[in-house]
N, C-alpha and C positions, 0 to 999 in steps of 0.2 A: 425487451427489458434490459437498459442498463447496468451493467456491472458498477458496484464502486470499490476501488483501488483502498486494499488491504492497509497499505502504512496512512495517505494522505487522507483517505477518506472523498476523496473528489470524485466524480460519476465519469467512466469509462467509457467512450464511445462505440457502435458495433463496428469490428474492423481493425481495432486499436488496442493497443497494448498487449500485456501477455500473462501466463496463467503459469503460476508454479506448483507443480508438486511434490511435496515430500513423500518420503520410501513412507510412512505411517499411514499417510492418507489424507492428511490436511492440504488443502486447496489455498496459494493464495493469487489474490488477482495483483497486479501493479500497473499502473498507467504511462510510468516511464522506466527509464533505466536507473533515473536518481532514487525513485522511491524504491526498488527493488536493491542496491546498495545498500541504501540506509538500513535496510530490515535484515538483509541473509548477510550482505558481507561485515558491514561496520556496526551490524547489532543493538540499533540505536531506539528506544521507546520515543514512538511517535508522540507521545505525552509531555513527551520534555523538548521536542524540535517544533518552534516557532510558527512554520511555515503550513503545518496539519491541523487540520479542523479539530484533534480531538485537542491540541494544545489550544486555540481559538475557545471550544466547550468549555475547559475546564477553568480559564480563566475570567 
């Protein structure tokens, strides 16, 4: 079963990408290094970046 990446929403291939966890217990998955930036360092709502499906959904 495919994993899908936390900020973009795109399907994670087996073998690829990486898993983050937080000291609380929340699990997140990222497909790259961009989307793992965009989420922990520069704290960005995938809803308002162009490039993520959930920006694609909600428009």
């Amino acid at each position: 079963m495919a994993k899908k990446c936390t900020f973009c929403g795109n399907e994670i291939e087996p073998g690829t990408g990486m898993m983050y966890v937080k000291k609380d217990g929340t699990i997140y998955y990222f497909c790259s290094s961009k989307c793992r930036k965009n989420m922990l360092e520069l704290k960005r709502d995938p809803k308002k970046v162009r490039w993520t499906k959930l920006y694609r959904k909600r428009t």
